[in-house]
C-alpha positions, 0 to 999 in steps of 0.5 A, a space after each residue: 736247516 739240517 737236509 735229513 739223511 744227508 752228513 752235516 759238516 762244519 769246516 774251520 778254515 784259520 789261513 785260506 790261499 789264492 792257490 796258483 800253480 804254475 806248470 813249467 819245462 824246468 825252471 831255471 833260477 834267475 832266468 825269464 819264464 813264460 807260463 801259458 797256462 797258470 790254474 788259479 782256484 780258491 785254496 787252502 787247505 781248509 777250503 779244499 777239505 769243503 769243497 771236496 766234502 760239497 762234491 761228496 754230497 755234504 752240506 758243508 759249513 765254513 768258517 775263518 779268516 779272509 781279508 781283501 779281494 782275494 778273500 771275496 774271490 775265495 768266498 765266491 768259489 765256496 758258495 759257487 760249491 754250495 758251500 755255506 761260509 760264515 767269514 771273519 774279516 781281517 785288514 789286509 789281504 788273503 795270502 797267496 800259496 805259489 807252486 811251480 812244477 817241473 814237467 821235465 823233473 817232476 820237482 815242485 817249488 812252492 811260494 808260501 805268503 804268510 797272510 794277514 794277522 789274526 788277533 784275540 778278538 778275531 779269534 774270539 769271534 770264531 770260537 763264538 761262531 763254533 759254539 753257536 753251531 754245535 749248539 744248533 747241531 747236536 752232539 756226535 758233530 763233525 768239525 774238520 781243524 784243517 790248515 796252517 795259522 794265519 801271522 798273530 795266532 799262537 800255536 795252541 789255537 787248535 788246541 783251544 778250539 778243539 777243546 771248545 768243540 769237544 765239549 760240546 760232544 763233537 768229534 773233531 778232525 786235525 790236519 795240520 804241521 808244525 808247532 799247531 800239530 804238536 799243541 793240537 794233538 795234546 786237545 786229543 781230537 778224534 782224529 788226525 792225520 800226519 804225513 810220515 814227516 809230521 808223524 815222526 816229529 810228533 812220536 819220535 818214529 823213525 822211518 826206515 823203509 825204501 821201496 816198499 812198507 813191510 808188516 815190520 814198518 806197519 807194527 812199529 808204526 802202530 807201536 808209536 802211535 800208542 803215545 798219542 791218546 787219540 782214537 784215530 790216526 792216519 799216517 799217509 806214506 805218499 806214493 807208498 799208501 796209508 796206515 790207520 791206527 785205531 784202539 782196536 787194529 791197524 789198517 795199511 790201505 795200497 795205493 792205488 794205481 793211478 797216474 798222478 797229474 797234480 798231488 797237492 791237495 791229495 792230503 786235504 781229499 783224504 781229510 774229507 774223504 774220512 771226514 765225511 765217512 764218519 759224518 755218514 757213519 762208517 766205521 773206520 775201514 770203511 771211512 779209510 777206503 773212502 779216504 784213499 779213493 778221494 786222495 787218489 782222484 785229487 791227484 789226477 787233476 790239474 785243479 787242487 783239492 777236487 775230486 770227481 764223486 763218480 770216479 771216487 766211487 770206482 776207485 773205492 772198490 779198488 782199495 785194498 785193505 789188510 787189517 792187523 792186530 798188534 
């Protein structure tokens, strides 16, 4: 049952991963390596969407595909969070997402399974699974698309499944890459949000900048996004900040200034961070600081896709923001 006054989210998790990162000196291909202190947490980015969404104070719904005791120990993390998980099981075993950083470089290695396969009938059953949440949620839900495809799903899975929430009123969230992003947008969810490289493959855009995002790259990024008929779109720049393009303006949002320990999930927290806004009912530049302080806070710890809610806090108010009207 629906907690009163408290944003209600479900989160569509199709690839989740045993994340293992390991942090070495430098590594040497070929050679012999001994790692002393491997942090292994449930992953995916699906999952850290709704785990960092359950530490802002969300009730978070998920669902997706697991398989073997990898997936078992996934799904004990998310109800450990308070996260309620309504999985489909496949035959085999959930993937494993390996990350290797360099300390000596700062250059990370990342190991990618591909995971069990997915068929129409599994897929079906998270279609159904969907439905039957938004017919017991009402209209103006949240419904965050958030991750890869597991092996067997075409790419216009998103696409399919986006276009069954929407008809039910939802407004639906995408972050993901490759062919899935390309077959997604064309649903039109509410939201989406590429980095610079995703950006560019689906626009055309070429980035130009180096060192620092002038008011030129901002307007020609805002100029690309028009050909995408999606009411919101947030494009991360890494280490640079991030640009929200809406119907009405443009929002470059600074980065903040903090001292990063371990990025990967950063992508995910902003995901969660907008997400979670909308779900409160923010509007967008508010939802953007939000966003920007969750990446931020993600980077500063050794765990993937978690975020401290009292340090989001502060670091909100430390979001700069500039507005633009192209």
């Amino acid at each position: 049952m629906k907690t009163e006054g408290v944003p209600e989210i479900l989160v569509i998790c199709l690839s989740p991963a045993v994340d293992r990162n390991y942090s070495l000196a430098e590594l040497f291909p070929g050679g012999f390596h001994r790692c002393s202190d491997p942090v292994v947490s449930a992953g995916g980015k699906g999952v850290n969407v709704a785990r960092v969404l359950s530490i802002l104070g969300a009730e978070v719904h998920l669902t997706g595909f697991f398989a073997g005791n990898a997936g078992k120990f996934i799904l004990e993390d998310l109800k450990s969070h308070g996260i309620y998980a309504e999985p489909v099981f496949l035959e085999g075993e959930t993937r494993s997402s390996i990350n290797i950083l360099e300390m000596n470089n700062s250059r990370e290695t990342e190991i990618l399974e591909q995971g069990p396969a997915a068929g129409y009938e599994d897929l079906a059953q998270i279609a159904d699974i969907i439905e039957r949440y938004l017919r017991n949620a009402g209209e103006e839900s949240c419904v965050v698309f958030s991750g890869g495809l597991t092996s067997g799903l075409s790419s216009d899975t998103y696409a399919y499944l986006i276009g069954k929430a929407k008809s039910f009123g939802a407004k639906c969230f995408l972050d993901t890459s490759a062919e899935a992003l390309m077959s997604g947008v064309t649903a039109e969810p509410f939201f989406i949000k590429p980095n610079i490289r995703e950006f560019s493959a689906i626009t055309g855009y070429m980035p130009s900048y180096d060192n620092r995002i002038t008011d030129r790259d901002i307007s020609d990024i805002a100029l690309a996004s028009g050909s995408l008929d999606i009411p919101v779109k947030a494009i991360t720049l890494s280490d640079k900040g991030a640009v929200l393009c809406t119907d009405d303006s443009t929002f470059f949002a600074h980065p903040l200034p903090v001292i990063p320990v371990n990025t990967i999930g950063s992508g995910d927290s902003f995901t969660a961070g907008f997400a979670f806004a909308v779900a409160n009912g923010e509007d967008d530049r508010s939802a953007l600081s939000l966003a920007v302080a969750c990446a931020a806070s993600n980077a500063v710890f050794d765990k993937v896709g978690y975020v401290s809610a009292e340090q989001v806090r502060e670091l909100r108010q430390q979001v700069i923001i500039n507005e633009y009207k192209f």
